[in-house]
N, C-alpha and C positions, 0 to 999 in steps of 0.2 A: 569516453566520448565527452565532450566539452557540453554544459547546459546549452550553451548557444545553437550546437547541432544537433542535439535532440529538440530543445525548442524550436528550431526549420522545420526538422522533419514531421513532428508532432502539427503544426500550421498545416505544410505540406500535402500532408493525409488528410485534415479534417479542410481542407480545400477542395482534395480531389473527390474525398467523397460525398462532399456537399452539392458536387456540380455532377457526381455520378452517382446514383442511390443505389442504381441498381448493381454495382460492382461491392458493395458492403456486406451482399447476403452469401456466404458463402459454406461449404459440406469440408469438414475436415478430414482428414486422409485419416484412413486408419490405422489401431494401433493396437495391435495383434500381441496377448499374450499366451503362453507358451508354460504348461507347467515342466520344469526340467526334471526337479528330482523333489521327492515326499512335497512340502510343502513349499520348496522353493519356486518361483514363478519370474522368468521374463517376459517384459512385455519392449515390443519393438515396432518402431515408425516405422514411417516407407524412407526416409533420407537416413535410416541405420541408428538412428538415437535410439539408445535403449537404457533401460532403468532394473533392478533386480529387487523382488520382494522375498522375505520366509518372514514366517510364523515363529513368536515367541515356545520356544522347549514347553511350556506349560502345556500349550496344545497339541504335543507335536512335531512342529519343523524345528529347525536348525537353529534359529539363532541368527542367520550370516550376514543377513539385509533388512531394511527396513520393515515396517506390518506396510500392508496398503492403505492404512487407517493412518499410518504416521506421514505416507507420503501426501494423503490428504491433507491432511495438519499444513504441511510444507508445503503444499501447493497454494494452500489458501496465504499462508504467509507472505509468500512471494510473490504470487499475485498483487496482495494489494502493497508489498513495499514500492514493485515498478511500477503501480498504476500509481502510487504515492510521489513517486519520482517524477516520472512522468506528465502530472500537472504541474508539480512544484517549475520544471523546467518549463514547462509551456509557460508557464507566469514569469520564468526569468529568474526564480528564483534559486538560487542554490543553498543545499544543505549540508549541514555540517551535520548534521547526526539524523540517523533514521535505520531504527531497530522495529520490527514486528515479529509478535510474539503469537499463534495463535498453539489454544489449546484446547477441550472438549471434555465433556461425562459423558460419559459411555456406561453402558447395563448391558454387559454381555450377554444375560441372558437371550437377550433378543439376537445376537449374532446365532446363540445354538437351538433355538425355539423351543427354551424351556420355558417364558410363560408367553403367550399370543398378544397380552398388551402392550408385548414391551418390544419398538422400534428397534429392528438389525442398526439402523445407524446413530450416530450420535444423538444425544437427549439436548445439547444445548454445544454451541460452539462460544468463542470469546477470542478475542482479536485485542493486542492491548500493542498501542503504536507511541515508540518516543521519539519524537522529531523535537529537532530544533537549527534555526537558520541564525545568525548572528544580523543583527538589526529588522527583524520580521517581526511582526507582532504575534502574539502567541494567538489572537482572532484568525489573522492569515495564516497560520500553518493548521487552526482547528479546520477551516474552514476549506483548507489543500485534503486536510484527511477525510471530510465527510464527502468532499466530490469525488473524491478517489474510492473509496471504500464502496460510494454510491454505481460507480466507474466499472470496475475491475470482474471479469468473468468468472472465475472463479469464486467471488462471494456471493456473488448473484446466484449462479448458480447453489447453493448450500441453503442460500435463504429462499427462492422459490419455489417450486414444483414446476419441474422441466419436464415437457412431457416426453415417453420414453416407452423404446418398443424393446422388445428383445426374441432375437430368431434364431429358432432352435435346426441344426443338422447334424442328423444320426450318420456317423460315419460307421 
């Protein structure tokens, strides 16, 4: 897609839902996963995408797919590369590079509850973004990544406390 039409559409949207508030709030479809076999796991949309995890041999699984820890990683990554994109084009601007990198400490202990201090999730995450646009000032592309970063749902998410129910059926 050319910058020019993603910059429409990006206008587009933040027109229609300026003049619509109430069309912004919206309940995501679910995304059902599925343990197949030992520790390997699909999870599956309603439109049929589906993504496949296992567990590293150390604990365990197989080997064959991702951890769910790493698709984290890569969701956050990607998240804010297109939320990166995404303004850059809203401003017209096009890049010639844009790499993110994210990565985390983790203390497994807290995934096996072997001590209670210690958080099941990551202890710290880090997002490290190389952009560069050819005649931008390196202000304007600092300043495309902190909107973005600031932007992008999945970071949001990792840095807030999202509130969150979880419902248990005994089949």
């Amino acid at each position: 897609m050319s910058i020019e039409h993603i910059q429409n559409s990006v206008k587009d949207v933040i027109a229609y839902l300026t003049e619509n508030p109430k069309d912004a709030l919206s309940t995501s479809p679910p995304i059902t996963a599925v343990m197949e076999s030992g520790l390997r796991c699909r999870a599956t949309g309603e439109d049929g995408q589906s993504v496949v995890t296992d567990m590293p041999k150390a604990v365990g699984g197989g080997a064959t797919a991702p951890s769910p820890g790493w698709l984290a990683r890569a969701a956050l990554a990607t998240c804010d590369a297109t939320r990166i994109a995404l303004r850059a084009a809203e401003l017209g601007i096009s890049l010639d590079t844009l790499e993110v990198a994210a990565d985390s400490v983790d203390d497994d202990r807290g995934l096996f509850g072997i001590d209670k201090s210690v958080p099941a999730g990551s202890l710290s995450l880090r997002t490290r973004v190389t952009i560069g646009a050819a005649g931008v000032a390196e202000k304007t592309l600092r300043e495309i990544v902190d909107y973005a970063v600031t932007h992008s749902p999945v970071a949001d998410g990792c840095r807030r406390a999202t509130p969150s129910t979880v419902e248990v059926t005994i089949a």
